[in-house]
C-alpha positions in Angstrom: 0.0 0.0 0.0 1.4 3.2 -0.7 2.2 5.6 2.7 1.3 9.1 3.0 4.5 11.3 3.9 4.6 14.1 6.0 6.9 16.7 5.7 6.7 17.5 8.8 5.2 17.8 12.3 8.6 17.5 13.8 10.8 20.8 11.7 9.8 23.1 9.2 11.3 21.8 6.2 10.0 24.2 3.4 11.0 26.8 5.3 14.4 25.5 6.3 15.3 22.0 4.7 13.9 22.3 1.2 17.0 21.8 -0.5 17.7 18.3 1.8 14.3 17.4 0.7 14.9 17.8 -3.1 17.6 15.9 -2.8 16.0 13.0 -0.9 13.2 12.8 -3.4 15.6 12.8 -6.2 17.4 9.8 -4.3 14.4 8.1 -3.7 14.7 7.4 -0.2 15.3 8.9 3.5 16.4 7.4 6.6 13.9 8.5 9.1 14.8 7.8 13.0 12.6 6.8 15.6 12.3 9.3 18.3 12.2 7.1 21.1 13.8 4.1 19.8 16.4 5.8 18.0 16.1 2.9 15.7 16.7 4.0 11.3 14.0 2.9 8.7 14.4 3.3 5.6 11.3 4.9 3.5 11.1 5.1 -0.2 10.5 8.2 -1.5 9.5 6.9 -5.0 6.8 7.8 -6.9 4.4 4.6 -6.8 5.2 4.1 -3.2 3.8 7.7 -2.5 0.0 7.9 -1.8 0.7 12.1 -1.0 2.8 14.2 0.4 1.4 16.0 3.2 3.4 19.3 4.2 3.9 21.5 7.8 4.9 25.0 7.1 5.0 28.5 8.5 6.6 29.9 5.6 6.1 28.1 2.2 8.3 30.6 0.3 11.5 28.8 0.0 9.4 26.3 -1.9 7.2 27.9 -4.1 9.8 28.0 -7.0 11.1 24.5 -6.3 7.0 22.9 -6.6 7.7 21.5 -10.2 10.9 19.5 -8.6 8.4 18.1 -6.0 5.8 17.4 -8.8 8.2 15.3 -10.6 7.7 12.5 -8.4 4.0 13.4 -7.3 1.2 16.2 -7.5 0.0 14.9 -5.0 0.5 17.5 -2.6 -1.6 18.5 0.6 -0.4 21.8 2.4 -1.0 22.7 6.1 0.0 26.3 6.4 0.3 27.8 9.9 -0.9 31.7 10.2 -1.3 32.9 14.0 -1.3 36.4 14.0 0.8 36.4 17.4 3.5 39.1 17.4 7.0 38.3 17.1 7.8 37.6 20.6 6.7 34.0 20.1 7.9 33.3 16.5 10.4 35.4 16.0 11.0 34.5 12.3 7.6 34.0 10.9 7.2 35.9 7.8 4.7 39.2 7.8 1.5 38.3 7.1 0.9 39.9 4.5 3.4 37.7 2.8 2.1 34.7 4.3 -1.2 34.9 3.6 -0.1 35.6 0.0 1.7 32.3 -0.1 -1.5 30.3 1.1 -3.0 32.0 -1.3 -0.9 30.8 -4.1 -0.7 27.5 -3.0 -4.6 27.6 -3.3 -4.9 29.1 -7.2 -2.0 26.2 -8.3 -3.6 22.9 -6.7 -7.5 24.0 -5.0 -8.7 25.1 -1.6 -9.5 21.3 -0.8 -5.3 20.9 -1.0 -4.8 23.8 1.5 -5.9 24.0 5.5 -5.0 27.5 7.1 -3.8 26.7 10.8 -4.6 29.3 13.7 -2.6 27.3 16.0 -1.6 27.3 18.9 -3.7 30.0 20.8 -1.6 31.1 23.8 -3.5 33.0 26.1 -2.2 35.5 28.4 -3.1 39.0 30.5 -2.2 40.7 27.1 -3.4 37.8 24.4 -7.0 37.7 25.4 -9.6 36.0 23.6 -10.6 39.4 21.7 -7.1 39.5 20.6 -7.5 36.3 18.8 -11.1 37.3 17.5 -9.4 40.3 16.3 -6.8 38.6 14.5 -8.5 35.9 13.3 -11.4 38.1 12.1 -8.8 40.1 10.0 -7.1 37.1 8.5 -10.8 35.2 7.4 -11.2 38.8 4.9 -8.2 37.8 3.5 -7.9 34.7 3.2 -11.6 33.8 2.5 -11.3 33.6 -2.0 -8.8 30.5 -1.1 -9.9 28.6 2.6 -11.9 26.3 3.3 -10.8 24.9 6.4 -9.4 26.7 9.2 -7.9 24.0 12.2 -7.6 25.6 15.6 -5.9 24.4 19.1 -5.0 25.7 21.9 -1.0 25.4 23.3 0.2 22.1 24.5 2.6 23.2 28.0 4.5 20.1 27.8 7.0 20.6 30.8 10.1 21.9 27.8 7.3 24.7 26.8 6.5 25.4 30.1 9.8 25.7 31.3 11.0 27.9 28.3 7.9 30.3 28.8 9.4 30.7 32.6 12.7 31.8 32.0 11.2 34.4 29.4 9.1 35.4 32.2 5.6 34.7 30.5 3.1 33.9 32.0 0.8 31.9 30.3 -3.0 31.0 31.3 -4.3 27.7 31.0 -8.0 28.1 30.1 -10.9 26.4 31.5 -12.8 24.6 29.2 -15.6 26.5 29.4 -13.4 29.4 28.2 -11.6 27.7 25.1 -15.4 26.4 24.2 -16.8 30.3 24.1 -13.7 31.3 22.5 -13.7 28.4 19.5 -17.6 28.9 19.0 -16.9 32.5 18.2 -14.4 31.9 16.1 -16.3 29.0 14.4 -19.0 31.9 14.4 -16.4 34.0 12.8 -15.6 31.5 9.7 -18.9 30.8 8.9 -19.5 34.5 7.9 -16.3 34.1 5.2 -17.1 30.7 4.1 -14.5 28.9 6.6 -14.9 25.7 8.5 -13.1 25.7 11.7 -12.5 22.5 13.4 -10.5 22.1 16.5 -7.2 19.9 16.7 -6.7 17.2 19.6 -9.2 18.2 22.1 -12.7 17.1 21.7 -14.1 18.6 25.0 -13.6 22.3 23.0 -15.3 21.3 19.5 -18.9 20.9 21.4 -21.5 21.6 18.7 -20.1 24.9 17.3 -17.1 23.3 15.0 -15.8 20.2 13.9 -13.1 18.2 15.0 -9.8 18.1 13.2 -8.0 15.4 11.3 -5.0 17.0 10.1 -3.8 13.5 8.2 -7.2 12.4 7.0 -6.9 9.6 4.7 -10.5 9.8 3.2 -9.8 13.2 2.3 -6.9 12.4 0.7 -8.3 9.4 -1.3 -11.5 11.7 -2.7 -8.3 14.5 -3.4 -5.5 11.9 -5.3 -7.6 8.3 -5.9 -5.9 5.4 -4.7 -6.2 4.2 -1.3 -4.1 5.1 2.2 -4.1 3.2 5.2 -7.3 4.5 7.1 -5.9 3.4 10.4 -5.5 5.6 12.8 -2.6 6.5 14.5 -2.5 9.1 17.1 0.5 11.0 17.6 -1.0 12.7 21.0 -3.8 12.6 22.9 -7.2 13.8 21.1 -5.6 13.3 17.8 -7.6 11.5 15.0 -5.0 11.4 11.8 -4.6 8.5 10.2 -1.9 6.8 9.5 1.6 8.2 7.7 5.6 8.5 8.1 6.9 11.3 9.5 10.7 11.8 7.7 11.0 14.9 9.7 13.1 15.0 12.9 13.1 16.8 16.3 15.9 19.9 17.5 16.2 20.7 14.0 14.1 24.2 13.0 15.8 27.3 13.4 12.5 29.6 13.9 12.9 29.7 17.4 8.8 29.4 18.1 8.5 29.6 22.4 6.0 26.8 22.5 7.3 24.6 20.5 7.9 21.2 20.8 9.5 19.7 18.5 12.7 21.6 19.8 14.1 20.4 23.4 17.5 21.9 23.4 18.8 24.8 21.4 22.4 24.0 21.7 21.3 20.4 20.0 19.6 22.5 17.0 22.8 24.8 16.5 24.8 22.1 16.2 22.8 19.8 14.4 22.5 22.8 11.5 25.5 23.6 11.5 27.1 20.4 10.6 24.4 19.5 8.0 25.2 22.8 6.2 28.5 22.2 6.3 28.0 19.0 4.8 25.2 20.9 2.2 27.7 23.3 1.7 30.8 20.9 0.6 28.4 19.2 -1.5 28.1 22.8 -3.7 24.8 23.6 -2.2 24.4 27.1 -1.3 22.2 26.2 1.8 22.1 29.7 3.1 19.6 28.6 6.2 18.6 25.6 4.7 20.1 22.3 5.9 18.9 18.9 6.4 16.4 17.6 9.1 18.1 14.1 9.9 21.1 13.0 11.6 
């Protein structure tokens, strides 16, 4: 059966590895290591062992002029493109919005709205990111993005003990919502949507979705069969608690992005991610590949 790839939950790799991805494609193949095990399989990147690709991305612009590369071995390309509107305190190297909204967008005109999911994830709430800060910002970016959305996912920020630890020595304080809170705040924004022609559905936490919006499955495998034909696995396999995706292979790996997001967590240690990119564009760059922030996302 062919696998669905993701590209990926773990590091941003059109923003920051999309010349190591080229490159595995063209190969055929990437080594992908197990996060816990630490054990190497090897997954084909060939064309009829690809159901889709299924890509992670803050900023898709590295990419966008690489697309017919990908599209050599498969147009079968689903995008998951993260827009927040939090200020640059907590991702520090997102792209403006205007030029992130224009890439979503674009990605929309080339392959379909039904290709593309805008993410307005994570909301972190705090004394000065209330709830009608997020209405605010999501508001704004449903009038633009509303000729090319369907689907908007939502969730609110995971504090696993790295985030929560990180947010403490920034000194932020962040709330944790009750769920009474995060349900009035998702049924406006759900609300919201429906005025621009948006769905919003709510990612790994079913108490919040009530009756107002749907819930989430990021890696959805019927979706993907109505969007590219032949058929995924349909099994499910969480990868936290709440989630519903079905199954796929991650080729992604963790301490690897560079965008320096304060609740993340796919990042543990920041010395591991400087060192980690620095010897993969050093090993990019001896290869004649002018990496230039780009650098591969596996050890």
């Amino acid at each position: 059966m062919k696998r669905v790839i993701s590209a990926s939950r773990r590091t941003d790799i059109p923003a920051y590895h999309t010349e190591w991805f080229l490159r595995r494609l063209k190969e055929g193949f990437v080594y992908v290591r197990h996060p816990f095990k630490h054990t190497l399989e090897r997954v084909s990147l060939r064309a009829e062992d690809i159901h889709a690709i299924v890509f992670w991305s803050k900023n898709y612009s590295p990419l966008l002029s690489r697309l017919e590369e990908v599209e050599r071995v498969t147009k079968a390309l689903f995008f998951h493109h993260t827009i927040t509107a939090l200020p640059p305190l907590f991702e520090p190297h997102s792209p403006p919005e205007d030029e992130a909204t224009g890439d979503l967008l674009y990605l929309s005109r080339r392959y379909s709205a039904g290709c593309v999911v805008w993410r307005f994830d994570p909301i972190v709430l705090t004394d000065e990111l209330t709830p009608e800060y997020y209405i605010e910002g999501f508001t704004r970016l449903c009038e633009r993005l509303a000729r090319g959305v369907r689907d908007c996912y939502v969730s609110f920020v995971n504090l696993y003990p790295k985030v929560s630890e990180r947010l403490e020595t920034m000194g932020l304080k962040v709330r944790n919502p009750l769920p009474e809170e995060k349900l009035l705040l998702v049924r406006t924004l759900a609300t919201t949507g429906r005025r621009y022609g948006i769905r919003v559905s709510v990612c790994c936490d079913p108490h919040v979705a009530g009756t107002s919006a749907g819930r989430a499955r990021c890696v959805d495998g019927v979706k993907l069969k109505g969007l590219f034909g032949i058929e995924p696995s349909l099994r499910t396999v969480p990868t936290r608690r709440g989630c519903r995706c079905t199954e796929s292979v991650d080729v992604g790996s963790y301490d690897t992005c560079p965008a320096g997001c304060i609740y993340c967590y796919a990042n543990a240690d920041e010395r591991r991610v400087a060192i980690r990119l620095k010897r993969h564009s050093t090993y990019f760059n001896a290869l004649g590949f002018n990496v230039a922030g780009q650098s591969s996302s596996v050890g």
